[in-house]
C-alpha positions as CSV (number, residue, x, y, z in Angstrom):
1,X,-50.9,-96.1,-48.2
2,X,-51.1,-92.9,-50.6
3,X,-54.6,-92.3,-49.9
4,X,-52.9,-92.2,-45.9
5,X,-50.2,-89.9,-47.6
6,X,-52.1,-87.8,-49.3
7,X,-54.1,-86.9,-46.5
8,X,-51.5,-85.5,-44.3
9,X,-50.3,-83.8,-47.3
10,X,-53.7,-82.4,-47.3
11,X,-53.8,-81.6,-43.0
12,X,-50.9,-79.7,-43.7
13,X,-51.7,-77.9,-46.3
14,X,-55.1,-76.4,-45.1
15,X,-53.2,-75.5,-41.6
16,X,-50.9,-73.4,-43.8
17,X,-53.9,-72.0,-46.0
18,X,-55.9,-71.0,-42.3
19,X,-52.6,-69.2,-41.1
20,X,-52.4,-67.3,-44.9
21,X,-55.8,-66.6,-44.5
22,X,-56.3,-65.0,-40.9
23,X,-52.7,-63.1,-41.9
24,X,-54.4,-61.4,-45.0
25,X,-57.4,-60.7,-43.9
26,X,-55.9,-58.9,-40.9
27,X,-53.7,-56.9,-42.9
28,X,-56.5,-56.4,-45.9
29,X,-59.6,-55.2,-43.4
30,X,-57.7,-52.5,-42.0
31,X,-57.9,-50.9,-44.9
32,X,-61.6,-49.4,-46.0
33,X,-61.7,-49.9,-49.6
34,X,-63.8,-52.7,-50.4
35,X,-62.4,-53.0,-54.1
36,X,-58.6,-53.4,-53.1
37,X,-57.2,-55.8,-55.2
38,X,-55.7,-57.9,-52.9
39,X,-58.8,-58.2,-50.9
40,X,-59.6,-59.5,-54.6
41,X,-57.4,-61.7,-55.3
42,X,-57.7,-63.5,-51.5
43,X,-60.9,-64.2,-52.2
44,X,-60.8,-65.6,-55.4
45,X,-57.4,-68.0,-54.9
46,X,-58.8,-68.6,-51.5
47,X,-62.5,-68.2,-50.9
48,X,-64.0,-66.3,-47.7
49,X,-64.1,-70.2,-46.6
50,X,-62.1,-73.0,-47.6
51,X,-63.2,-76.4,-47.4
52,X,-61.4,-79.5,-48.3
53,X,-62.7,-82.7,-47.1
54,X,-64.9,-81.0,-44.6
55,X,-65.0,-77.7,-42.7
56,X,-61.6,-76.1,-40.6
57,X,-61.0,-77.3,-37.4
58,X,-63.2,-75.6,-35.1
59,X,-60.2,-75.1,-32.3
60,X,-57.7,-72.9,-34.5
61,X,-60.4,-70.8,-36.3
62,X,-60.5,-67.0,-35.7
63,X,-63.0,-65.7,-37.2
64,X,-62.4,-62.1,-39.2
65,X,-62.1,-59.0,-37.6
66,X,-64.6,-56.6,-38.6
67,X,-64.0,-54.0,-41.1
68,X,-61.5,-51.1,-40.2
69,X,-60.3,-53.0,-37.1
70,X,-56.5,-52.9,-36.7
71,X,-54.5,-54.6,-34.4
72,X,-53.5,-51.6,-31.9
73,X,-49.5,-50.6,-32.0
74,X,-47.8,-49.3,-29.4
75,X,-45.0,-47.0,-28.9
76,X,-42.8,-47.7,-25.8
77,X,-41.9,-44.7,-23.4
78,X,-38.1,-43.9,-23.7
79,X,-36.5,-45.7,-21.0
80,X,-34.4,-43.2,-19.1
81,X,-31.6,-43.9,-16.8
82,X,-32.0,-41.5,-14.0
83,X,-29.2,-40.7,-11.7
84,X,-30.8,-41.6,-8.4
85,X,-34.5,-42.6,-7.8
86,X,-35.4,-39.2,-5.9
87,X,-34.3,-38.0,-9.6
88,X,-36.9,-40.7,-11.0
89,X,-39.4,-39.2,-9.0
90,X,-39.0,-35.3,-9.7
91,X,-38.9,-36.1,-13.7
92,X,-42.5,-36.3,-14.1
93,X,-43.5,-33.8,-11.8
94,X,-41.3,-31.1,-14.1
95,X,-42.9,-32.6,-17.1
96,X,-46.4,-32.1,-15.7
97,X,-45.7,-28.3,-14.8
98,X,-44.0,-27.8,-18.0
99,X,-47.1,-28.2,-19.7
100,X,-49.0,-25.4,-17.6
101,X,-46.4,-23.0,-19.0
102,X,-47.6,-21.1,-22.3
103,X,-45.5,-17.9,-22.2
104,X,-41.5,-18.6,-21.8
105,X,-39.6,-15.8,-23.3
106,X,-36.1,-16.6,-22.7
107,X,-36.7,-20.1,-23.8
108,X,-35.9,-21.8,-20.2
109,X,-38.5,-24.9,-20.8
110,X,-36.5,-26.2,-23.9
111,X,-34.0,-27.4,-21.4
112,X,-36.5,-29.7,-19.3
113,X,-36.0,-32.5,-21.8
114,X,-34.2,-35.7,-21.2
115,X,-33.4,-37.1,-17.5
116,X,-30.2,-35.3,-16.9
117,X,-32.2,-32.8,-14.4
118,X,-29.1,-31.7,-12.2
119,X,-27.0,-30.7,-15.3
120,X,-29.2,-29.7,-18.2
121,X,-31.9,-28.1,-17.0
122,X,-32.1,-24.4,-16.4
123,X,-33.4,-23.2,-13.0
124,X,-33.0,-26.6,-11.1
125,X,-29.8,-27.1,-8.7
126,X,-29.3,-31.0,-7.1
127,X,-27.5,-32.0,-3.9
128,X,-27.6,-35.1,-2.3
129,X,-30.4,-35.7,0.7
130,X,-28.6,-35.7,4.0
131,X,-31.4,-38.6,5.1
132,X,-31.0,-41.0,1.9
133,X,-27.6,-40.5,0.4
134,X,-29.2,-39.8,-2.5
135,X,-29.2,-37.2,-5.6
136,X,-32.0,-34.8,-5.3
137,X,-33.6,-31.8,-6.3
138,X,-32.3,-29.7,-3.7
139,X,-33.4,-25.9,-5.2
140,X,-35.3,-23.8,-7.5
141,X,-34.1,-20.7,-8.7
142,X,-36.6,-19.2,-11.6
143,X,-35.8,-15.4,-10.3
144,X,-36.7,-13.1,-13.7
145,X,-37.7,-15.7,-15.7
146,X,-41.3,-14.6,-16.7
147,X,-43.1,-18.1,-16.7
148,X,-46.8,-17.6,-17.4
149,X,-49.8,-19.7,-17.7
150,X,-53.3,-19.4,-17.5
151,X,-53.2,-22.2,-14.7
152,X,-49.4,-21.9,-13.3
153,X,-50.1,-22.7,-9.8
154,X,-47.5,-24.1,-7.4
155,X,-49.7,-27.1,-6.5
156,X,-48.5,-30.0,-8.2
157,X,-45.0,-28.8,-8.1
158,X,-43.8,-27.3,-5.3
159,X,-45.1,-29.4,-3.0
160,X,-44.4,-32.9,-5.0
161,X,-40.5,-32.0,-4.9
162,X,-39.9,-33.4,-1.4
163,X,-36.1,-32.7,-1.2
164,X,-36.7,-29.1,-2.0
165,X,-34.7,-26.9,0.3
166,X,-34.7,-23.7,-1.7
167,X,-37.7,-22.3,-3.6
168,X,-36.6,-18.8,-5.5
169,X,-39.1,-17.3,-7.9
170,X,-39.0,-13.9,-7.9
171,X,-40.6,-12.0,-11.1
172,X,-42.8,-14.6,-12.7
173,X,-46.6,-15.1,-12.9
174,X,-47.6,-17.4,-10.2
175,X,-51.3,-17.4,-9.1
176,X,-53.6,-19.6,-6.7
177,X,-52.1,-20.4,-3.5
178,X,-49.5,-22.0,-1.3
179,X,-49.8,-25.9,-1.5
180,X,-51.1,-27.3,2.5
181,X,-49.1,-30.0,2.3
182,X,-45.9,-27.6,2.2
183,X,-45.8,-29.1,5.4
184,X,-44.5,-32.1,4.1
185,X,-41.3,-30.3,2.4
186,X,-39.2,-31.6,5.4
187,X,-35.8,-29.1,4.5
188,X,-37.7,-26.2,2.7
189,X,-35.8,-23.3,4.3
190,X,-35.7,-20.4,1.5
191,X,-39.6,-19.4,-0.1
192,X,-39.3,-16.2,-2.6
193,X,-42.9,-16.0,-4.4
194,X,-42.1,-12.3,-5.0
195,X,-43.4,-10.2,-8.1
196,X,-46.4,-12.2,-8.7
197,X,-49.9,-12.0,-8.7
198,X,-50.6,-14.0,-5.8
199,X,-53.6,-12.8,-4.0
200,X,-56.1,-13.3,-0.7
201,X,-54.7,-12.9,2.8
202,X,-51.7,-13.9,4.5
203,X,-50.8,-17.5,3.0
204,X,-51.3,-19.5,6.6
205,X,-50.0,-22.6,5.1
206,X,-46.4,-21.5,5.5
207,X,-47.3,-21.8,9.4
208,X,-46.6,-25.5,8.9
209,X,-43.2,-25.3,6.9
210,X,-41.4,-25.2,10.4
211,X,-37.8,-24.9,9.1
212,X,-38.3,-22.0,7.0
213,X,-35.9,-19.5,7.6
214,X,-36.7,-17.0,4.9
215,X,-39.8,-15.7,3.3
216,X,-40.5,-13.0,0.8
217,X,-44.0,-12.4,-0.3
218,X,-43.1,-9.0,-1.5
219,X,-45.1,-7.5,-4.5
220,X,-47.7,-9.2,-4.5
221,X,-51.7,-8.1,-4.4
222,X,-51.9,-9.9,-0.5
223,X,-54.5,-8.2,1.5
224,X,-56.2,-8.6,5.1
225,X,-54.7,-8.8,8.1
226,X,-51.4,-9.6,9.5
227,X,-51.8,-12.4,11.2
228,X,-50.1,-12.4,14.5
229,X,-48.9,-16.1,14.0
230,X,-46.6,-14.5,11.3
231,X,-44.2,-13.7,14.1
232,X,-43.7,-16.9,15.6
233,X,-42.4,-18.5,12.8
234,X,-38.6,-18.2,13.7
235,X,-38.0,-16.4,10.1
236,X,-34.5,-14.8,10.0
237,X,-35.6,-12.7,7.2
238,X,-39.5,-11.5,6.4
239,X,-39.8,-9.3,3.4
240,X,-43.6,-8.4,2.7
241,X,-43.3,-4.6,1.6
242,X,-45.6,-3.4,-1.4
243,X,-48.9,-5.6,-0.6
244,X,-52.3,-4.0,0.9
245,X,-52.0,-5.6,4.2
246,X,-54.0,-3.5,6.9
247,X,-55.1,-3.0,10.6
248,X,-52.4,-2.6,13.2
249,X,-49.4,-4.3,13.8
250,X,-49.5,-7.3,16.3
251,X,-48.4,-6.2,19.6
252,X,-45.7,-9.3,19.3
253,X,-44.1,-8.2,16.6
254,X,-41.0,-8.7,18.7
255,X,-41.3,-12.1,19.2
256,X,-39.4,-14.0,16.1
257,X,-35.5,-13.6,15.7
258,X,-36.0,-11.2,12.5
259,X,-32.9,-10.0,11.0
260,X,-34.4,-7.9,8.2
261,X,-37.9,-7.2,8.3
262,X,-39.5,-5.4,5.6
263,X,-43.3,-4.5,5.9
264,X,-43.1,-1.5,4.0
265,X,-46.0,-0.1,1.3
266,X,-48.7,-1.3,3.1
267,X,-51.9,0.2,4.9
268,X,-50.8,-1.0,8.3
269,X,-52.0,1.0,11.2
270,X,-51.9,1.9,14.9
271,X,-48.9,2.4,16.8
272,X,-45.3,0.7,16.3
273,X,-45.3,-1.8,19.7
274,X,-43.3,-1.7,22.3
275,X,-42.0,-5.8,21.8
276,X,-39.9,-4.8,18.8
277,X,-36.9,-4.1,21.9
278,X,-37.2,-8.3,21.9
279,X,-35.8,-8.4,18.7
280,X,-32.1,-6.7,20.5
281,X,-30.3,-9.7,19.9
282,X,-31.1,-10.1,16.3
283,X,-32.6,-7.3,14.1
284,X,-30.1,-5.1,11.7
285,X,-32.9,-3.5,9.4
286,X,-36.2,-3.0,9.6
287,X,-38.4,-0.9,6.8
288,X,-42.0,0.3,8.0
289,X,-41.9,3.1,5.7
290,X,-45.5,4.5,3.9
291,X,-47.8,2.8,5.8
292,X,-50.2,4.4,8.2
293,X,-48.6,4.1,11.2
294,X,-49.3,6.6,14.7
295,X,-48.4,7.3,18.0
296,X,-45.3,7.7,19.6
297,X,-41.7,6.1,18.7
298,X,-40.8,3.5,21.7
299,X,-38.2,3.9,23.6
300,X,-37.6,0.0,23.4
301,X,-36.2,0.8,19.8
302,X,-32.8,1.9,21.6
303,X,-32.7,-1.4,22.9
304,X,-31.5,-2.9,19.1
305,X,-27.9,-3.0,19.9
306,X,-27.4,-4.7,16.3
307,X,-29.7,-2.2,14.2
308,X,-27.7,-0.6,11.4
309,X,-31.2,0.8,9.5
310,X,-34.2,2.0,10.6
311,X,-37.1,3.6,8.1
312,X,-40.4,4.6,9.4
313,X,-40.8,7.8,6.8
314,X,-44.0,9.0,5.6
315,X,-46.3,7.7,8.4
316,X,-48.1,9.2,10.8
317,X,-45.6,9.1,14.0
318,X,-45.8,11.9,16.5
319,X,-44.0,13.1,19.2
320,X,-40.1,13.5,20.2
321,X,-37.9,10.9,19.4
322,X,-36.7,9.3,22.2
323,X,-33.4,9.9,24.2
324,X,-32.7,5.9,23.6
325,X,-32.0,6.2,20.3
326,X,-28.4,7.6,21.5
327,X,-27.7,3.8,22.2
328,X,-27.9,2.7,18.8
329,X,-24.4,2.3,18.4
330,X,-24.4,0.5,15.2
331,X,-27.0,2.6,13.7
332,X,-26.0,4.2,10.1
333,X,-29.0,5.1,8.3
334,X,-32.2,6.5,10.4
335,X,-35.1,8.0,8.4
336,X,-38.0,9.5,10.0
337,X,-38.9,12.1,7.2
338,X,-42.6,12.8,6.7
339,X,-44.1,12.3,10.1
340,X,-45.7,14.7,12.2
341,X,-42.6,14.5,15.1
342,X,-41.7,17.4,17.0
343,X,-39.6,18.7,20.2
344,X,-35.4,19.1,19.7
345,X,-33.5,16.8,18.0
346,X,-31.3,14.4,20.3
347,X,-27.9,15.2,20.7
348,X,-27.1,11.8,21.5
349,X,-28.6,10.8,18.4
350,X,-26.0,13.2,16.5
351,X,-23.5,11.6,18.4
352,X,-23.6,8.0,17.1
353,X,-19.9,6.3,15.6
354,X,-21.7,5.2,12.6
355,X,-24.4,7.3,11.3
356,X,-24.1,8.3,8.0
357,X,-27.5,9.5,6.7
358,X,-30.5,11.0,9.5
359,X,-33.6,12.2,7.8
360,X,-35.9,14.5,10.0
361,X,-38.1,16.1,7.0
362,X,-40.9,17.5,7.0
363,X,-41.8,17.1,10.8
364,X,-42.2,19.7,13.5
365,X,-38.9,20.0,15.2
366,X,-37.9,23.3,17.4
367,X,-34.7,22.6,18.7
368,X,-31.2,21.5,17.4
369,X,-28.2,21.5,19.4
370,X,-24.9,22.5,18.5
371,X,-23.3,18.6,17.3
372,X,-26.3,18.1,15.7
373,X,-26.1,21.8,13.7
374,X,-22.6,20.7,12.8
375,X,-23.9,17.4,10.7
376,X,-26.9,19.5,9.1
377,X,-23.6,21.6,7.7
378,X,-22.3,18.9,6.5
379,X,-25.6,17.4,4.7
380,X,-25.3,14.2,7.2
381,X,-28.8,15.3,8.9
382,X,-32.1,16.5,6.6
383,X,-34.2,19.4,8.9
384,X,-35.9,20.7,5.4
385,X,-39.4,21.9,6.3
386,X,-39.3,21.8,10.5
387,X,-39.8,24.6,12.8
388,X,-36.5,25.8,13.6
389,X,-35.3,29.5,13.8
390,X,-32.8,30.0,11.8
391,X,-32.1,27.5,9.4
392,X,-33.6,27.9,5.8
393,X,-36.1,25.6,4.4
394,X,-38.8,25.5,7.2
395,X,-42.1,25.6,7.5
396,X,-44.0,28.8,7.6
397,X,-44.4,30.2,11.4
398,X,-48.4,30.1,10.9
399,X,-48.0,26.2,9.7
400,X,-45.7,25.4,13.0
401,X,-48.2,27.4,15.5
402,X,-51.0,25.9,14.4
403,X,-49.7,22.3,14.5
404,X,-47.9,22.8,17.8
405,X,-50.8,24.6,19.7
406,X,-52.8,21.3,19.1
407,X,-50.1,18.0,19.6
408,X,-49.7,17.1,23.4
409,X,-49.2,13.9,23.0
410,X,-46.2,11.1,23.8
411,X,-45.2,13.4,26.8
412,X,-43.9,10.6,28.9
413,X,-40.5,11.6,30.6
414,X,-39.1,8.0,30.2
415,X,-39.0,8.9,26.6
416,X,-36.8,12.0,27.6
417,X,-34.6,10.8,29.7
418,X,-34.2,6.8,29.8
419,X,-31.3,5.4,28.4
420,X,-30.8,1.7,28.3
421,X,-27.3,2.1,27.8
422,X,-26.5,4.2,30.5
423,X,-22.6,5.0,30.7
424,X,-21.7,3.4,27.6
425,X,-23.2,6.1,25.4
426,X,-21.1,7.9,23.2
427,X,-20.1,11.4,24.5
428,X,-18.2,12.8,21.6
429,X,-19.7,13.7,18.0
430,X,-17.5,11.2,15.3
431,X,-14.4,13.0,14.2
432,X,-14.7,11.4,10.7
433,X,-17.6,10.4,9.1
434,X,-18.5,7.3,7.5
435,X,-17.8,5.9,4.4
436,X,-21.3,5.6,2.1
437,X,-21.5,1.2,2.1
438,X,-23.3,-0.8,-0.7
439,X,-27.4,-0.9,-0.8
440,X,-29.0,-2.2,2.1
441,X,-30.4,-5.4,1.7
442,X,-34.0,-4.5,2.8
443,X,-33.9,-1.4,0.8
444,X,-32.8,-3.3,-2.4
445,X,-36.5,-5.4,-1.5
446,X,-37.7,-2.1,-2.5
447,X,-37.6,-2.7,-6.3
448,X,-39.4,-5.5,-7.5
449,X,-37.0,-7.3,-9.0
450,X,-33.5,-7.5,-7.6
451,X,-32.6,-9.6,-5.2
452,X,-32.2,-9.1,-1.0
């Protein structure tokens, strides 16, 4: 009966011995030094093997892990609680582009920690998705912020946000190109990727972002053509002044619902076209100043019952300006300065409610009537360096002959004497002029970085 006894004794002991054993030599082999005195000691009180009775039981025996193993530890990922799954899914996408960014001078990344996106973190705006009744990322505004990285693309942002409805980035360093599948950005309405350094042609893949309303690719180092396709788009607002686009304008230039259009500070050429009259419903600015423009103004330009600014200075426009222009009723700012335009300056044109600033500069007008004198008086109309007797600043009588004797062009009578708005043009000169307004919207696209 004790021999019995003392063998379970035994059983159990050796179990507990194995369980020491396996525990120390896990802990002990991790570490390299072969003379650690615990190491030592095990082997000594215990023995690489112990036997009592017989070897260990086969089944429970682990042998020891080799030297410098360690059992791998893990750290757990913070679990977040994110206000709405959409949230969920635009946290690691805003950690991922984080990374890219290596110059943040106003500190704007030290906010893009934790999950409360919608209130803590600078530059990102939530709404709820009209479709899911959810919280989402709804817009982006990083205007002036000065992000830069050696591979800050918008790939792998921009176009993994899918609620995005407003994209604003104006004045940062951006580089690559527009993500294809910006397609998939079902409410995307707003893209600003102005002051950049963008570059390559027209970015087609904006064809496919079907509600988008406005676009500014301004200041930028875009090039090529302008694709025709560019007008089809159903923008409200286009801004793409001070790129290198080139070749003429696309004869249907008339054929989107622009409101502002900017295509100043390019190298476009040819002639402005006669389609821009299709835009009467819509357009109240348009900038096509210092490009390379030519040919004659169209009379379909008096048409643009809306159009409260017109710039086409320092171009290469000839001929008179058109009687049509008497119909712009709304028009208060008209500048045709450094153009090689000649024949008398409009009356009707001096007769508009609203005008406020007319700039005829350095062309090769002859004629001014008597309303029209009356606003030169009063500084509303520039004539500096023209052809006409009598009036200081003008040309020299050689520079006028010479140009004159040679330009024959644009001498269409439609552009003397049609006048889309028949009766309803204005017979008197305004008895009191204009108050000056704020900046217009597509001049303040003129500096790089404020905002339409």
């Amino acid at each position: 009966m004790h021999t019995i006894k003392n063998l379970c004794l035994t059983a159990v002991l050796l179990q507990n011995i194995l369980v020491l054993h396996t525990f120390f030599q896990y802990q002990i082999y991790c570490d390299d030094d072969d003379d650690h005195p615990a190491r030592k000691s095990l082997e000594i009180g215990v023995g690489p093997i112990i036997s009592i009775g017989g070897s260990p039981p086969e089944e429970n025996y682990s042998p020891p892990p080799q030297k410098g193993y360690c059992p791998p530890s893990s750290t757990p990922e913070p679990i977040y609680s994110y206000e709405s799954k959409r949230i969920k899914i635009a946290y690691p996408v805003i950690q991922q582009f984080k990374k890219k960014i290596t110059h943040d001078p106003f500190g704007i990344t030290n906010t893009w920690v934790g999950p409360d996106i919608c209130n803590k973190y600078k530059g990102f705006f939530c709404d709820t998705a009209p479709d899911l009744n959810q919280t989402a990322i709804a817009g982006i505004d990083f205007n002036g912020y000065n992000l830069a990285g050696p591979e800050l693309t918008l790939s792998g942002f921009l176009d993994q946000l899918p609620d995005i409805a407003i994209f604003h980035a104006n004045s940062n360093n951006f580089t690559g190109s527009v993500p294809k599948s910006i397609a998939n950005l079902r409410f995307l309405y707003e893209l600003d990727l102005s002051n950049n350094v963008f570059t390559g042609e027209f970015p087609k893949e904006v064809y496919s972002a079907t509600n988008l309303t406005f676009l500014d690719l301004r200041f930028n180092k875009f090039s090529g053509m302008l694709p025709p396709q560019v007008f089809r788009l159903g923008l409200d607002v286009l801004f793409i002044n001070n790129n290198k686009f080139m070749q003429k304008l696309p004869d249907n230039l008339g054929s989107g619902q622009f409101y502002y259009l900017s295509l100043a500070n390019n190298n476009l050429t040819g002639s402005i076209p006669s389609s821009i009259g299709d835009l009467k419903d819509t357009l109240v600015e348009i900038l096509l100043l210092n490009n390379q423009l030519s040919g004659c103004l169209p009379c379909e330009i008096g048409l643009l019952g809306n159009l409260t600014l017109f710039d086409a200075s320092s171009n290469q426009l000839t001929g008179p300006v058109p009687a049509s222009f008497g119909c712009l009723a709304q028009l208060q700012l008209l500048n045709l300065a450094q153009n090689r335009l000649f024949g008398a300056i409009p009356e009707s044109l001096c007769m508009l409610p609203k005008l406020a600033n007319l700039s005829l500069s350095y062309n090769y007008f002859t004629n001014v009537g008597p309303l029209c004198k009356n606003l030169i008086w009063r500084k509303v109309i520039d004539v500096r360096m023209n052809c006409i007797i009598g009036l200081p600043g003008q040309r020299s009588p050689a520079d006028c002959r010479a140009f004159l004797s040679k330009h024959k062009c644009c001498l269409d009578e439609k552009i003397k004497i049609w006048i889309p708005c028949g009766a309803h043009i204005h017979s008197t000169a305004p008895q009191q002029l204009p108050s000056a307004r704020k900046i217009p919207k597509s001049y303040r696209a003129l500096a790089p970085q404020l905002k339409p």
